[in-house]
N, C-alpha and C positions, 0 to 999 in steps of 0.2 A: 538537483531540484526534483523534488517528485510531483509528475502530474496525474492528476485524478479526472475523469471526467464528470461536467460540470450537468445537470439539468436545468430547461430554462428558467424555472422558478420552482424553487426549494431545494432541499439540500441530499444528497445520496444518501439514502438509507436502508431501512426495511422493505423486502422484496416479497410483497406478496402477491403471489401467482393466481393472480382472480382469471377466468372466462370472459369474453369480450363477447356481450350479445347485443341482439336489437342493431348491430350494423348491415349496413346493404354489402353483397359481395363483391370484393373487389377483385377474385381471384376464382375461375369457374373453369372446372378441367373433367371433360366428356369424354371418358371411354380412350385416354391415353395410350400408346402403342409407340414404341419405338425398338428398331431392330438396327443393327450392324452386320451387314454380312446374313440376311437371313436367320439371325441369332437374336431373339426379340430379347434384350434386357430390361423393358419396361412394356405391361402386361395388362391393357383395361384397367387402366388407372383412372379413378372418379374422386374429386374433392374440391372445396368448395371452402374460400378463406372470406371471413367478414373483414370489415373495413375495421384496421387499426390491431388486429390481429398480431398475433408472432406468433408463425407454426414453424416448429422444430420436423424437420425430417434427422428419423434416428433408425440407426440399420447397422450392420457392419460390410465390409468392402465389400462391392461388386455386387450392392443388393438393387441398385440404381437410382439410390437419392443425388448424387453428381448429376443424372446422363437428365434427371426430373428437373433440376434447376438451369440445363443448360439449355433446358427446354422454353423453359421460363424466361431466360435471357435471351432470347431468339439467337442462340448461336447452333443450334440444330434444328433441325424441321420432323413434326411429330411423320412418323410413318401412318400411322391412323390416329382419329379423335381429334378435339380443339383443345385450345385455348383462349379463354376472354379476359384480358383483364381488362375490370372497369367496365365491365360490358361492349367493347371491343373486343372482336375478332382477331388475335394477335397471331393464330396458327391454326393451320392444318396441312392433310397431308396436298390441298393445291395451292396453301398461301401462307408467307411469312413477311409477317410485319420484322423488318431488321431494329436491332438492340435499341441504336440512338432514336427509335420513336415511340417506344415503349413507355418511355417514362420512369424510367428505373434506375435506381440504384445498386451496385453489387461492389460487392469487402471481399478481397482474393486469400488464397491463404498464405500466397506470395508476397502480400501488400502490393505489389506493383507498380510502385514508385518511381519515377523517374530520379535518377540518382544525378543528372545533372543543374536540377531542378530545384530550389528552397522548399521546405515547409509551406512557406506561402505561395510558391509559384504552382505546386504540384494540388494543392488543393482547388486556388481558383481556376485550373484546366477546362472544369466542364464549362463554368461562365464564361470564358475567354473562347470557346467554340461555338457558346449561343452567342456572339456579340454582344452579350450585355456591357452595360458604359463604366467603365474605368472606375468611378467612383463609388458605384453599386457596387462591381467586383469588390472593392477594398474594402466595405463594410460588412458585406456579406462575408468574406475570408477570416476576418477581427471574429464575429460573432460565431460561424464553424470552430474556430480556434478555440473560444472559451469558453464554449459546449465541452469543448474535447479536453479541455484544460492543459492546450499548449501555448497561449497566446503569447508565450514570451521565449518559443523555439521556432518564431516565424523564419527569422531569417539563415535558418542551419540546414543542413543539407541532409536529404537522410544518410549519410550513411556515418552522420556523428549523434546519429539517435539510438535508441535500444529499442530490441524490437517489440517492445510494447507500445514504444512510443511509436515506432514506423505504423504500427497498427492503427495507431488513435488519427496517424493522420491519414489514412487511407480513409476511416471512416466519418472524417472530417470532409474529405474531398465527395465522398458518396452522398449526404445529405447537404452539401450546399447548395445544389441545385433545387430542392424542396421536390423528389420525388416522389410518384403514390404507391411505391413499392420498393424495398429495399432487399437486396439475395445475398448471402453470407456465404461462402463456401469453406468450410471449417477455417474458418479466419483466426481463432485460438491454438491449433495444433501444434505450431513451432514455439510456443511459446514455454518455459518451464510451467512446472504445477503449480505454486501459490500465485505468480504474476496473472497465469488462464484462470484461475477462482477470481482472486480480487477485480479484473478487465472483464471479465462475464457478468459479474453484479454490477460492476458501473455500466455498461452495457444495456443490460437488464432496462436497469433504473433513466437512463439515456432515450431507451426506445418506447417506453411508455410513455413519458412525457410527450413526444415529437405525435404519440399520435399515429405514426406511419407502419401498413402494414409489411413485415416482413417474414421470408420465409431462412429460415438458418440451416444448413446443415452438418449435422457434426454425427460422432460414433461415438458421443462421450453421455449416457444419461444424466451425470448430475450437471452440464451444461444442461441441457435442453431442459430440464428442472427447471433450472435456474432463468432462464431466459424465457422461455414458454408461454402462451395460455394453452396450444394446443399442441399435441406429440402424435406426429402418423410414426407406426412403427413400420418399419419396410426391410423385406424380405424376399428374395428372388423376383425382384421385379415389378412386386405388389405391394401393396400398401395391407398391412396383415388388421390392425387395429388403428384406432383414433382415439386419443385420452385429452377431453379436458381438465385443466390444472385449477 
């Protein structure tokens, strides 16, 4: 059966890469610094995402759009400069707000699936740790599922999925919770070439409907094309330019 992912009203189509203005920021990063070992990989890094945005970080290895997003997921702590999202204070280098208060979404490039887990068990995870009620979970999990157009691979386990489909439902388990930020970390990369085209345009067309800002990082420009309204390009650490689409 082939699944396509679904948007909530209208049908997958043409993909055009308009700019997202007139939102308030939901993403505000002052003077960025992060080092390892005295080895700064990310270098006064300044940017600034509107509400409902998708900004591509596009570079190639070891330019530090990973070390940027990990930042972003509170799983590092900056060495200098902040972080606000939503106008919280989520980092600096004397305070980190950790992952789970964040508010956030992130799509691994692993999927990360729990492989003992259903389709449906492994999506409603985040719900079943906010204690939401039983019945909520179930409707919310149906409606993720037919976003992502597997509602009828609930009950399979991943590892009788293809990894397209492993993909759709990671990023089915990422937006059930109705986050105000969503982090991609080259989530397409294991995938063959036409399967990473076709899941980047339903993608696309997925994340603009939701509304929700995310930021994605890949090394592939015609993803970031494709998904985009805005492309920091990054280079040793820096963010070189900004292109809106």
């Amino acid at each position: 059966m082939q699944a396509t992912l679904s948007p909530v009203n209208g049908a997958v189509g043409a993909l055009p890469c308009t700019s997202v203005t007139g939102g308030s920021s939901m993403i505000s990063i002052k003077n960025l610094s992060h080092a390892f070992s005295n080895q700064y990989v990310l270098n006064g890094i300044d940017l600034e995402v509107s509400k409902g945005t998708i900004l591509a970080l596009l570079g190639p290895s070891g330019c530090g759009k990973s070390t940027l997003l990990k930042l972003l997921a509170g799983l590092l702590q900056p060495t200098d400069g902040t972080i606000h999202l939503a106008d919280r204070l989520v980092a600096s280098s004397q305070h980190l707000t950790p992952p789970e208060l964040r508010n956030l979404g992130m799509v691994f490039q692993d999927y990360a699936l729990w492989p003992h887990m259903t389709v449906s068990q492994n999506v409603a995870f985040p719900l079943r740790m906010r204690r939401t009620p039983r019945h909520t979970i179930q409707e919310r999990v149906d409606a993720a599922l037919e976003r992502v157009g597997l509602r009828d691979f609930s009950k399979r386990k991943p590892a009788d999925l293809s990894g397209g489909q492993q993909q759709r439902v990671a990023l089915a388990r990422a937006i059930i919770a109705e986050p105000e930020i969503l982090l991609f970390d080259e989530p397409l990369s294991n995938l063959d070439i036409a399967l990473r085209h076709s899941l980047c345009e339903e993608m696309a067309q997925l994340l603009r409907t939701l509304g929700i800002t995310a930021v994605y990082v890949t090394h592939d420009p015609a993803e970031a094309t494709t998904l985009a309204h805005q492309i920091a390009h990054m280079q040793s650490g820096k963010i070189e330019s900004l292109t809106t689409l």
